[in-house]
N, C-alpha and C positions, 0 to 999 in steps of 0.2 A: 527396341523400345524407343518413347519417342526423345527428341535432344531436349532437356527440361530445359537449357539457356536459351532454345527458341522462343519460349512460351511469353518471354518480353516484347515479340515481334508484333509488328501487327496485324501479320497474314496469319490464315491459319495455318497449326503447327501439330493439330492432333488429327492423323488423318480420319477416327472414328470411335465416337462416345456411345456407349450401349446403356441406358440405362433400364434398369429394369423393375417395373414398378411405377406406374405415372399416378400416383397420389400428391399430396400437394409439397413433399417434400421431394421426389425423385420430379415432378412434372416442373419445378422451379429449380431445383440445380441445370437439367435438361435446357429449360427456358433461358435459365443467366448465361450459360456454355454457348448456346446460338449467341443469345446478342451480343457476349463478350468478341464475339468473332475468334475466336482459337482454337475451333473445331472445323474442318471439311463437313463432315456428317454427321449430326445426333438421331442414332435410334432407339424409338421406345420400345419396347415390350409390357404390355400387358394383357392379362387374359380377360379384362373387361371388357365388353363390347362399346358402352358407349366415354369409356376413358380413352380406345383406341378413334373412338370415332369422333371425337372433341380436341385431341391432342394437336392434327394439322390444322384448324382453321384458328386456332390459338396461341399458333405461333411457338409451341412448346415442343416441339421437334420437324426432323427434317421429312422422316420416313419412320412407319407403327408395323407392329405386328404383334403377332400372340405365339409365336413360333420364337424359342429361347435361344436353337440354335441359330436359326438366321440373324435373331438381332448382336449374335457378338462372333459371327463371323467377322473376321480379319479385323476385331476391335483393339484400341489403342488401351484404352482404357473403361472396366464394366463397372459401373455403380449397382449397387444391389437397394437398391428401396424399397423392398417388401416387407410385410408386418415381421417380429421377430420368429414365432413361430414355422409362419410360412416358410423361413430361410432354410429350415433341411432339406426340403422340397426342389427348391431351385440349387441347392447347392450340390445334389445329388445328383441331378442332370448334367451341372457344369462338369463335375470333374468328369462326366464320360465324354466330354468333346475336347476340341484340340483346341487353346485358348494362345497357344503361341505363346508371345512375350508381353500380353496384354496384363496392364497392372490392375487389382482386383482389390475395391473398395467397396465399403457399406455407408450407412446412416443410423443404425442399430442403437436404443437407446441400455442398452446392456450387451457389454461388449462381452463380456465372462459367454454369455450362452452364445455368441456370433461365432465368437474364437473355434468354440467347443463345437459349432456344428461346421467350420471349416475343415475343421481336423478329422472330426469322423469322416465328411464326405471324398478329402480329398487324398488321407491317411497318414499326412501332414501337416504343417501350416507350409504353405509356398510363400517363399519369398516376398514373390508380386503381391502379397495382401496385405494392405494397412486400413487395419480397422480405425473406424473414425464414427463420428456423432455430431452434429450439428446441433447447436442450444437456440431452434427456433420453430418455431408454429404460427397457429393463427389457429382462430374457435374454429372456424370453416376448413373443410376435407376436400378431395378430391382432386383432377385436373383441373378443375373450372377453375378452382384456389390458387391454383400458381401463378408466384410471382417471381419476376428475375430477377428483384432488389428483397428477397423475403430474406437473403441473411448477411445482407450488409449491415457492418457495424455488431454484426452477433459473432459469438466466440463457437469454434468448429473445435471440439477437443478430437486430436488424433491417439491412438493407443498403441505405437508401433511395439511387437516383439522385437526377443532377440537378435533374431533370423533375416527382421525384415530389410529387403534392400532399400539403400542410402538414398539411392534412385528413386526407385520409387514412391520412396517417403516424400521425397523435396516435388514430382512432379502432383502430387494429389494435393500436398500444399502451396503450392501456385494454382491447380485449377480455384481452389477456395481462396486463395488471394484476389482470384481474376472477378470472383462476386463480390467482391469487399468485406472478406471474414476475416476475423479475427481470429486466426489458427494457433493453436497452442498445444504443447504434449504431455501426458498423465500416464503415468501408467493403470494399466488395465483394471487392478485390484480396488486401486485408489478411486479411478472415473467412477466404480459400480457402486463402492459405498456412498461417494460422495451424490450421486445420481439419485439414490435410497432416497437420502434424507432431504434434498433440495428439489427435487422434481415429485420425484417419486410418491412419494410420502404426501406434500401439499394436496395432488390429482386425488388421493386414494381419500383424504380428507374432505375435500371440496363435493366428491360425487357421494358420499357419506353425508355429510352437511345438510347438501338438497334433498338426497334422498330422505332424512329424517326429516325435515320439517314440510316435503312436501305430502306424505305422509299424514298429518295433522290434521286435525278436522278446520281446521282455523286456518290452511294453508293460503287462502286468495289472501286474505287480509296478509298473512306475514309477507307474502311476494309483491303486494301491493305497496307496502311502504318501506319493503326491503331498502334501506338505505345504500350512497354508493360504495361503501368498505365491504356490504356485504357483498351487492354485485363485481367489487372490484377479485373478493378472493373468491367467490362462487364461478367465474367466469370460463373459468379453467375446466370447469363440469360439463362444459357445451363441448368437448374432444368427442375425439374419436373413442367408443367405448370399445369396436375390438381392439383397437390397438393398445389401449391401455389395460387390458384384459391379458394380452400376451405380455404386455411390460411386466405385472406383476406377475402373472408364473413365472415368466424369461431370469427374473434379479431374485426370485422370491427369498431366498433367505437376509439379501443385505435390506431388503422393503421392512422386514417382519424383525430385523434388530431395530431399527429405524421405529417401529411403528409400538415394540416393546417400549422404548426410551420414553417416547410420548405420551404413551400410554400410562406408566407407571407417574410421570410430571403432571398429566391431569389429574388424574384420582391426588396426586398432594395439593392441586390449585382446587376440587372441590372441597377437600378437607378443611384449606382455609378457609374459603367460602363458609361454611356450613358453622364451622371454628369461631368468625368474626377475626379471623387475625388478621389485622391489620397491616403488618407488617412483612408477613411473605409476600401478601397481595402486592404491596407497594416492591419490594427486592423485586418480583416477577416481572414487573411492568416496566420498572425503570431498568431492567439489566433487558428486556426485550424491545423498548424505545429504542433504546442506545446501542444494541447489535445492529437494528436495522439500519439508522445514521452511520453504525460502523461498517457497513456491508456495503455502505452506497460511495464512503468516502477510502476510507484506507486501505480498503480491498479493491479499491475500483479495478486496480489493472488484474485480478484474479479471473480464473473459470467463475462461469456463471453472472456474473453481475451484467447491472443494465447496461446495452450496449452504448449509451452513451459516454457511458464513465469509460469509454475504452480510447474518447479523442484524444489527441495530442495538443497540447497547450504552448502556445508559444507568444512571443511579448514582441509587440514593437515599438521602441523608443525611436520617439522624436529629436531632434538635436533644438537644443536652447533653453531657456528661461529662465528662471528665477526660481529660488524658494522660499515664500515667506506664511507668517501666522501663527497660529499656538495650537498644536496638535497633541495629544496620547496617545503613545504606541500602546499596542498590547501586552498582557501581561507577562511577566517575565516567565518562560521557561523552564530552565530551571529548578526555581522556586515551583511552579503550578505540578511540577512533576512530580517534588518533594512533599508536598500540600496533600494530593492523593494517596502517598505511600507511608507517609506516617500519621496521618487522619484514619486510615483506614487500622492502621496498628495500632492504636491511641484507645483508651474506655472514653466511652461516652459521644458527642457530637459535637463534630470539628466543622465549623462552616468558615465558608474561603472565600472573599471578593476578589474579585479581579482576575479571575481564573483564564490562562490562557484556552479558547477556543481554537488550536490548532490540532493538523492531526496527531503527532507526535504527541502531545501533552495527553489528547485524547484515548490514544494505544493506552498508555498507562493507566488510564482512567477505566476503562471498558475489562485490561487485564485483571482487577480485582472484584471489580463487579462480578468475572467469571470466576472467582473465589471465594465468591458470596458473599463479596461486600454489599450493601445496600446506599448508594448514592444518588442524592437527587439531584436536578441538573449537566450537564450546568444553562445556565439560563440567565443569559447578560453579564456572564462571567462571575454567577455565584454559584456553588456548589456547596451543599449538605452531604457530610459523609458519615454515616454512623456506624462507628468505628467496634474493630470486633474483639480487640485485644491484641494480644503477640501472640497471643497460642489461637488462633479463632478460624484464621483461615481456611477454607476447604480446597480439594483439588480440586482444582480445574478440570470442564466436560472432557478437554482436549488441548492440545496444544495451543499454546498463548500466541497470537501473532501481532505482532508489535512494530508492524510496515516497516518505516524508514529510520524508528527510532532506537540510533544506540545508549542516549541517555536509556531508554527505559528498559532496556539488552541488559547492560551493564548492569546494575543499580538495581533489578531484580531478582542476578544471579546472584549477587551476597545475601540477598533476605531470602531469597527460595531454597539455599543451599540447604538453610538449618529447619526447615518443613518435614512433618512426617512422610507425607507424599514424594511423587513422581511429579516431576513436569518437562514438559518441552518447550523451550522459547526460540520460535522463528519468524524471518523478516520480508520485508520485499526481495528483491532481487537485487538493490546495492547495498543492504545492509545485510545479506548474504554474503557478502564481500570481504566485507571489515573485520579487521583481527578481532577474537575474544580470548585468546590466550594470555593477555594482559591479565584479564580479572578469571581467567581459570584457574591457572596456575597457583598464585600466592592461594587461591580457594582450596586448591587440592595440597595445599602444604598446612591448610585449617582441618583436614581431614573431609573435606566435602569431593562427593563423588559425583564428574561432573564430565560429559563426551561433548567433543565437538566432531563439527566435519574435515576435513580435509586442511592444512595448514592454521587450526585454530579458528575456523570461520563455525559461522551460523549454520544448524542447528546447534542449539545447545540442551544436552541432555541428563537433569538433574537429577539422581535419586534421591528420594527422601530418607530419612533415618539416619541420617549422617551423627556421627557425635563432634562436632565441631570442637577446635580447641584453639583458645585464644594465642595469639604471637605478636609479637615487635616485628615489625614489614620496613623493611628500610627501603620507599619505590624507587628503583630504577630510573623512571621518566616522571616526572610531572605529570597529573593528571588526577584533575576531580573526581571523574568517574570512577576508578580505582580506590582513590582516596574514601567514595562513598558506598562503595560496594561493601568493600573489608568492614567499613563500622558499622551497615549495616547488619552486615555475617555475624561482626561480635554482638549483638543484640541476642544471639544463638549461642554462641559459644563460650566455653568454661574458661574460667579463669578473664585476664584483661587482652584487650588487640589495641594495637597501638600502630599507628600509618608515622612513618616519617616522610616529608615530602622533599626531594630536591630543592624545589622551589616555589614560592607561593601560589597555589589553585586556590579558584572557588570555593570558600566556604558555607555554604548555602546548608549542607547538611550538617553540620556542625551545632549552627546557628539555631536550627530550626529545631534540632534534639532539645536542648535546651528552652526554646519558646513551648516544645510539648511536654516541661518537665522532668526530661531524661536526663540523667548525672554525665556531663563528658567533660575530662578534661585535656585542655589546651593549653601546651607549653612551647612559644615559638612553632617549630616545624612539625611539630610531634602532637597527637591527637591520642586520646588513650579512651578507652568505652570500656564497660564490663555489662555482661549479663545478669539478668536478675529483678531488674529495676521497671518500672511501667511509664506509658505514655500516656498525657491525661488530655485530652479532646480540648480547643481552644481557640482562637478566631485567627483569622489568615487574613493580612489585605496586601497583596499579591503588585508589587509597584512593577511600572512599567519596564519592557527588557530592555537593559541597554545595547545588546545587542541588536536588536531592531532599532533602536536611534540611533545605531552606530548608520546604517543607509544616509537618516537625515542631515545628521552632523556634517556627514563627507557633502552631503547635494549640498548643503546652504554653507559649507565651507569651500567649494569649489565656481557657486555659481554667481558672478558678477551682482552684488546687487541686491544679494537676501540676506534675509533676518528673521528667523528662527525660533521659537519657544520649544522646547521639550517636556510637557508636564510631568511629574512624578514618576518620574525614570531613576531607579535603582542606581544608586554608587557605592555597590559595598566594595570595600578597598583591593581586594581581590579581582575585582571587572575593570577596572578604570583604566586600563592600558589604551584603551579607546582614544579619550580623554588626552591621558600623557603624551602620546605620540603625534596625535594629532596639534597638542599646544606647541611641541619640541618643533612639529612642520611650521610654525608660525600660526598656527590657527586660531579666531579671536571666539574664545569660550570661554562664557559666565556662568558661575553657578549660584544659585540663590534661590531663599526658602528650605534650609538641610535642616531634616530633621529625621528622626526614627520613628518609624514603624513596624511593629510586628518583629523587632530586632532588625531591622534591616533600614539602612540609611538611604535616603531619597532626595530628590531635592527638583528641581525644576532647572532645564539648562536652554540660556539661550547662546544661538548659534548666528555668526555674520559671515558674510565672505569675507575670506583673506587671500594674500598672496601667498601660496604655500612655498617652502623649500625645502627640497630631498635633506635626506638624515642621512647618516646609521643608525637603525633601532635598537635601543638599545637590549641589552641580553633579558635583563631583568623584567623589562616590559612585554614580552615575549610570551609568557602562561599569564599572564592578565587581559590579552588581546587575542588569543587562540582563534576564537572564532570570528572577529570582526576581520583578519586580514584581508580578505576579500576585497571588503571595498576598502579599504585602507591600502590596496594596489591602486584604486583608481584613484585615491588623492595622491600616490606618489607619483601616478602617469599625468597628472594637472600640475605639478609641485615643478619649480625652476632647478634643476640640477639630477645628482643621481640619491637614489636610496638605496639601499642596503638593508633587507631581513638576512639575518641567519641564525641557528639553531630553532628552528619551526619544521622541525622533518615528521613532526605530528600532523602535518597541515596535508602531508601527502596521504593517511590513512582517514581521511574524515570521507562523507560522502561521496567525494570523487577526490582525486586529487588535485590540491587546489593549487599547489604549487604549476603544474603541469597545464591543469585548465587554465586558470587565470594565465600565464604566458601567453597559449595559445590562444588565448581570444586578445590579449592586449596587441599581439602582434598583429590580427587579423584586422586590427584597425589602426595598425600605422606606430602602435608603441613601439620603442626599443626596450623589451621585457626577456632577460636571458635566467631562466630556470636554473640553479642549482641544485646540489644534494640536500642541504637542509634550507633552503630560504629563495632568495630571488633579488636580480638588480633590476632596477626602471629608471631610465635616462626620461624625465619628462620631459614633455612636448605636446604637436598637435593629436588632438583623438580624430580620425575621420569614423566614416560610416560602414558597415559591413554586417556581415553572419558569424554569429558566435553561438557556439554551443556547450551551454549548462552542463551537459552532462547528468542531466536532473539532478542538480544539484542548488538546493531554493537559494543560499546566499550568493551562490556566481549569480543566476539568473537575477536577481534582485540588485546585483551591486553593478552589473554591465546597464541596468536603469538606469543609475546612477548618474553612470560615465556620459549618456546620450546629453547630460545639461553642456558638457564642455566639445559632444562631437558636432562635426561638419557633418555628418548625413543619418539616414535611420541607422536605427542598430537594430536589426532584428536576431534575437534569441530565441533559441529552439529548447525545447522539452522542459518547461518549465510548469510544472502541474504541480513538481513541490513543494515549489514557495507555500502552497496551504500548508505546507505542517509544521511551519514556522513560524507564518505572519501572515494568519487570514484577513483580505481587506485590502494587502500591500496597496493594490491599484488604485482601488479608488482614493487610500488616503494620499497615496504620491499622488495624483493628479489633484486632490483638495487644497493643495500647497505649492502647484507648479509644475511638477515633473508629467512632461508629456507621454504619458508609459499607456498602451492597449494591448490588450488581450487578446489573440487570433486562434480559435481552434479549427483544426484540420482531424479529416479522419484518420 
């Protein structure tokens, strides 16, 4: 078989490509495979006359026939691109010839009947076969159709078995690498449902649609002023009709759960109709608005989505300037996370200003919608939530996915605990990572029954029914999320729960029980809730996160020469480690205008440059500044002397590990930055310019911004796409105030 480490070369490496099938999907993999150059030979097979007789002057292979054996004699590798049906046919023939060690792929939009007619024909599944499917087309059919860029940037889902070899897996994902796809792996079961309802189901609609209204006696006029949403979703009706003919037999029973679900959701969206209810109408529209914005942003890196949302995002920082003017961060996190999850458990209608528009705050938002909450917006950071009570909730269609965010992980799993329902809550791929055995645990000592994956990670899987029973938690570690979890489980649970904390977190949830009415009491360390009591709907204005001014603080306390406003950015006593640590550095900050809002103190801060000087930070200020450290490394890499974090071994479980990254990138530009077990020393000095990498991680990416005011050269930063679920905007408002920071995406 062939060497897959050749296939980086850039001779050719595959002595012979057989594909079979020159339609517009086999005639353009065929087509990308020549221009890629890492094939000797591509032969076609088809039993068409004038797809055999179009294919050479098209450029779309090397040498045609209609003869199956000839075309994969002594072949490397055969793609099968025949309708699905047709595939017992050719797959019958193959197994009676001698195929050597040639690896054995499809394009098959249901892989369940591929598999099954591999098996029959061959009387097992062989190794060499990795079934696979590409998420791409065009309205237009045939050889004439191909193109050798038709699935660049598109997602190629592979389905390997068991069985299948290692090898051969990694070479069919290189050839798909070699067109510019984006290959990713599903298991078999999963691709066919998920195929059902995202491909499957739309086509079976769309040709349904036309067909009924072209039908009509009024049909010219409807086509006639057919608008572009309708042309946009009718467009998909101009396919191929056999082929779509053999999709739905090929999947039929996961089409026809798919098409039940649907079916039974319209007859209740006529019923409102016909009803005048006003209000499912509006739940429908706003919970299917906001899927689609959720589908394009926090799912981007998922199967299926636009193949744009699949770039790579990366930052380049200028070295110099200044920071000055009077800006508002976005709204604080936190709070907008809390805003959603007790508005939504509250009677009546909770409306919220200042709502953060990030994805994270978003996950959360979108998660209760799929519970039936009814929320409008958000829109200029207002949000209408009309709340359903504490018992109101419904189960979710499916599993809750909640991207990158562990606030919304966390802080879920205490309110979903005590639900009559099931639920599943899963993440991206680094919030897959991150422990949840912190807030499982003390959960399943509340009596809630609750699985994780592997070492306490993501998935998390709830049963409902639980009878929760309230307890005294003495935490362990510091931590708000914990702290907020547990009270909100006691909102469920009999008798009283009570959090003691180590050491001062965030009180944002505390705060906010009380602004919605809810009896909590607070004694020093210790927080005590009981069950029983209701949440009554009431107005939210959402002050600015001072986590996200924590970025500007550091630029215009670092860069020569600026002078800073911060408008109504949040100071609740619990965040201000920022602040503290940064004055203890020498840093020249004023605050003025404090006052409260909404329970929450605010105040407007301005920022100068100063001279900074290394610390020890202190212990205490340590869970007040959790999450600013980041850039609070690169004011200790600007600062005259050395600093000293320690006890922050929380900083290594956050999104990436920040203790770990942040080193390695301060180092990559000249700092002396030596990582410990719980903290970090930085000997400040000169910043130069280099490559640093995030780790997608939004506040590294965001805070090596930062550092480019005090570097000698670019700073270019890689994989940074999730600064949005932070602080959508960051760029442009860094650059409205100084900071030379651009956006570079790559495929």
């Amino acid at each position: 078989m062939v060497d897959v480490n050749s296939l980086s070369s850039s001779v050719p490496t595959i002595g012979r490509l057989a594909v079979i099938g020159l339609g517009l999907i086999g005639g353009s993999f065929a087509k990308g495979i020549r221009q890629a150059g890492v094939c000797a030979e591509v032969v076609g097979c088809d039993p068409d006359p004038m797809a055999r007789r179009l294919a050479l002057p098209l450029g779309v292979v090397d040498r045609v026939t209609d003869n199956l054996a000839e075309a994969v004699r002594d072949a490397d590798v055969i793609l099968l691109a025949v309708p699905v049906l047709a595939m017992e046919k050719v797959l019958a023939e193959l197994a009676t010839l001698s195929l050597g060690q040639a690896v054995l792929t499809d394009v098959g939009s249901t892989k369940g009947a591929v598999v099954k007619a591999v098996e029959q024909a061959f009387g097992q599944i062989p190794p060499l076969f990795v079934p696979g499917h590409p998420i791409a087309g065009s309205e237009k059919s045939g050889v004439e159709a191909a193109r050798a860029e038709l699935f660049r940037r598109h997602k190629v889902i592979l389905t390997p078995l068991e069985n299948t070899s290692e090898q051969a897996l990694e070479l069919v994902t290189r050839l798909w690498h070699c067109l510019g796809a984006d290959v990713e792996a599903m298991p078999l079961a999963d691709h066919d449902e998920v195929l059902a309802a995202t491909s499957h189901l739309p086509h079976l609609l769309a040709f349904s649609l036309v067909d009924t209204l072209a039908a009509r006696s009024e049909n010219l006029e409807i086509f006639r002023y057919a608008a572009g949403g309708f042309r946009d979703f009718t467009r998909i009706a101009a396919s191929d009709p056999v082929m779509w003919r053999d999709v739905f037999l090929a999947n039929r029973d996961a089409v026809l759960r798919s098409l039940d679900d649907f079916t039974r959701d319209l007859s209740r969206l006529r019923e409102a109709v016909e009803g005048r209810d006003a209000n499912t109408l509006l739940g429908v529209f706003t919970r299917a608005k906001a899927a689609r914005e959720h589908f394009s942003t926090i799912l981007a890196r998922r199967a299926y989505m636009e193949p744009m949302q699949t770039q790579a995002i990366n930052f380049i920082a200028q070295p110099g300037g200044r920071v000055n003017g009077s800006i508002r961060v976005p709204g604080d996190k936190s709070i907008s996370h809390r805003s959603i999850m007790l508005g939504s458990l509250a009677e009546g209608v909770t409306e919220v200003e200042g709502f953060l528009e990030g994805e994270d705050s978003l996950a959360t938002l979108q998660a209760f919608r799929d519970m039936g909450v009814v929320i409008e917006g958000p829109h200029h950071g207002r949000v209408t939530i009309n709340g359903v009570g504490l018992q109101g909730l419904q189960a979710p269609p499916g599993p809750l996915y909640l991207g990158n965010s562990g606030t919304s992980m966390r802080l879920l799993a205490g309110l979903l605990a005590g639900q009559e329902f099931d639920t599943v809550l899963t993440g991206d791929a680094s919030l897959s990572k991150r422990p949840m055995g912190r807030v499982a645990k003390p959960l399943r000592e509340m009596g809630a029954q609750i699985e994780t994956a592997a070492d306490g990670r993501p998935p998390l899987r709830i049963t409902g029914g639980s009878k929760l029973m309230g307890m005294d938690y003495q935490m362990p570690v510091a931590s708000a999320q914990v702290k907020s979890c547990l009270l909100l489980a006691g909102l469920y649970a009999g008798g009283s729960t009570s959090v003691t904390e180590p050491a001062p977190t965030r009180d944002h949830t505390e705060r906010m029980l009380k602004g919605f009415g809810y009896p909590i009491k607070v004694e020093g360390a210790k927080a005590t809730i009981e069950a029983g009591h209701k949440l009554t709907a009431c107005k939210i204005d959402v002050p600015a996160d001072i986590s996200s001014a924590a970025f500007f603080m550091v630029a215009a306390s670092i860069a020569e020469g600026s002078d800073l406003t911060l408008e109504h950015v949040g100071i609740n006593p619990t965040r201000v480690g920022v602040i503290n640590i940064l004055k203890a550095m020498g840093g020249d900050i004023e605050l003025s205008n404090e006052r409260e809002v909404g329970g929450e103190p605010v105040a407007d801060i301005r920022i100068r440059s100063a001279k900074l000087k290394g610390i020890d930070i202190p212990i205490d200020q340590v869970p007040l500044a959790i999450d600013e450290f980041p850039v609070l490394f690169v004011a200790a890499a600007c600062a005259q002397g050395r600093t000293v974090l320690r006890g922050a071994e929380e900083l290594r479980v956050k999104e990436s590990d920040r203790i770990q990254v942040m080193a390695d990138g301060l180092q990559a530009l000249g700092v002396r930055a030596e990582p410990t077990a719980d903290g970090i020393i930085i000997d400040g000095g000169p910043i130069g310019g280099g490559k640093v990498d995030s780790h997608g991680d939004h506040r590294i990416a965001m805070s090596f911004s930062v550092a480019s005011l005090r570097a000698t050269g670019d700073i270019q930063i890689s994989d940074c796409a999730n600064v949005a679920t932070s602080f959508p905007g960051f760029i442009e408002l860094a650059r409205s105030v100084g900071i030379q920071v651009s956006l570079e995406a790559s495929a």
